[in-house]
N, C-alpha and C positions, 0 to 999 in steps of 0.2 A: 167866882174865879178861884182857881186852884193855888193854894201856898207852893212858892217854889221852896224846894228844899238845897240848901247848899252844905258841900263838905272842904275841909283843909285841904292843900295839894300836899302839905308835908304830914301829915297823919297816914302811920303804914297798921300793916295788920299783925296781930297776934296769935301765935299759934294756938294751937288745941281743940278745933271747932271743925276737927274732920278724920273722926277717930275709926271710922271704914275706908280710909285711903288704904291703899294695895301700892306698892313698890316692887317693881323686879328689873333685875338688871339686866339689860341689853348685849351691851358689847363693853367692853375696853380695849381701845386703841392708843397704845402711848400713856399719858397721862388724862386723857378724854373718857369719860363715862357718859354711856347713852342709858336712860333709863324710862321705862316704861312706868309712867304716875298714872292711877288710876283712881278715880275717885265715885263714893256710892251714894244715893240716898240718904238725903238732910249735911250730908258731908261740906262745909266751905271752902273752897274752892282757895283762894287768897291766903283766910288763913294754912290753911294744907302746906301751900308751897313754901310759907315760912317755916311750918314746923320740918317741911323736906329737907330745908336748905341748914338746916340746926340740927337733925339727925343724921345727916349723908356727907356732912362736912363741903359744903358747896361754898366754894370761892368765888365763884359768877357760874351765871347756866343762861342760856335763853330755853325758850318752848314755844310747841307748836300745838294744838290738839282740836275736840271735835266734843259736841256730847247733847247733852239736852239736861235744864232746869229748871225746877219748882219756878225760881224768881232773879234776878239779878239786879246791880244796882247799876249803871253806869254813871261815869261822868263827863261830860261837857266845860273845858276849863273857861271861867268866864274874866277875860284881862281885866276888867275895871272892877271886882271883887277880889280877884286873885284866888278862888275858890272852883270848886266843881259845882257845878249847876247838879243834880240828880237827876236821872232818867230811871224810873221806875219800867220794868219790865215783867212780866207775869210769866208762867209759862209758856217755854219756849226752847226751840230748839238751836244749840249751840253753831254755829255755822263756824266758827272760830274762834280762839282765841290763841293769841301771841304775847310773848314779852320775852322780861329777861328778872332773874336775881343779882343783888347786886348788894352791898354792905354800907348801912349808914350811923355812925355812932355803935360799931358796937351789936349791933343787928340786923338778918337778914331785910332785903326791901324787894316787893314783888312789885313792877312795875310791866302792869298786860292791857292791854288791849280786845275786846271781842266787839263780835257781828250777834246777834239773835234774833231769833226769827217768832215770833208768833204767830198764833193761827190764824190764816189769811195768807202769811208770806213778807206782810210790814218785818222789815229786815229794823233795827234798831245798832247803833255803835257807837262804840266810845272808853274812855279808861276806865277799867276793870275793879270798880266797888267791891262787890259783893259778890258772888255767885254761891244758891245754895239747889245744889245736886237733886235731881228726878232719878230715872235708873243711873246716869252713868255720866261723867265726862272724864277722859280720855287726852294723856298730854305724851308726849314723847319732849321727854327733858334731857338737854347736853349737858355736863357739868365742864366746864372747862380749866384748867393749872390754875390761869391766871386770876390773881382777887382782882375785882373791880370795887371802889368806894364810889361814894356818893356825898356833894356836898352839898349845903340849904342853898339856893342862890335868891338873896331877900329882893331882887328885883320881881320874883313870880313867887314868890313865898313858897316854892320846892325844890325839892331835891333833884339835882342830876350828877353826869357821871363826873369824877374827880380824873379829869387826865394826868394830874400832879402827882398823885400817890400811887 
C-alpha cells in the first residue's frame, strides 16, 4: 500500500522557482490591471505568482488560465487532520486553473485551484501545490485597488480572507 502524503493548509509558497515567467501588460482600466503571466519549461507555477504579486505591486488579483505540465501536486483538504491529502499527478495537460492573491502576515498568498488531465483523459482536481511547467502555462491575471488580507482560522488550521481589515 502506498504512503499517503499530507501537507499544511497554512504553508504558502516562496518566490524564485520560475525565472522564464514572461509578464506583459494587458490593459489598464481605472485603477484595474489585466496582465498576461506566462509561464515556461521547469518554471513553478505557485511559486511565479508570488514572486508576480512582490514585483507588480499586487494588492489582490484573481486568475484564470490553461497550459500543460511536467507534474503537479494537488490537494485534497482532509477535516480530521486538518492538512492536504497529496494528489500526485504526472504529466499532464492543464484543463484549468483559478484562484486569487491575497496578503497574509506580510506576504503575498497564492490560493488556486486546477483540473488536469493525463493521458487517457483521467481528469484529476483540487488546491493548487505545486505546478512545474512542460512547454507553457498561460494565466490572464486581474490586479485589483483593493488589498485583501488573510487570517489563520485555527479551527482548519488555514488561512482565509480577513473581511475586517
Amino acid at each position: 500500500m502506498e504512503k499517503v502524503e499530507y501537507r499544511s493548509a497554512a504553508t504558502h509558497a516562496e518566490a524564485g522557482k520560475a525565472p522564464a515567467m514572461k509578464v506583459k501588460l494587458l490593459s489598464t482600466v481605472e485603477n484595474v490591471r489585466t496582465y498576461m503571466v506566462s509561464f515556461f519549461k521547469g518554471d513553478e507555477v505557485v511559486s511565479g505568482l508570488t514572486g508576480f504579486a512582490l514585483e507588480y505591486d499586487v494588492k489582490s488579483a484573481h486568475f484564470q488560465g490553461i497550459g500543460s505540465a511536467f507534474s503537479v501536486e494537488l490537494g485534497w483538504f482532509d477535516f480530521d487532520r486538518l492538512e492536504y491529502e497529496v494528489i500526485h499527478v504526472g504529466i499532464a495537460e492543464v484543463t484549468s486553473i483559478d484562484g486569487n492573491i491575497t496578503w497574509y502576515e506580510d506576504k503575498p498568498v497564492v490560493h488556486a485551484h486546477s483540473n488536469a488531465s493525463e493521458k487517457g483523459g483521467l481528469v484529476k482536481g483540487g488546491h493548487l501545490l505545486a505546478m512545474y511547467v512542460g512547454p507553457t502555462v498561460e494565466l490572464i491575471v486581474t490586479v485589483e485597488p483593493t488589498a485583501l488580507h488573510k487570517k489563520l482560522n485555527p479551527e482548519f488550521n488555514a488561512t482565509m480572507i480577513d473581511f475586517d481589515k
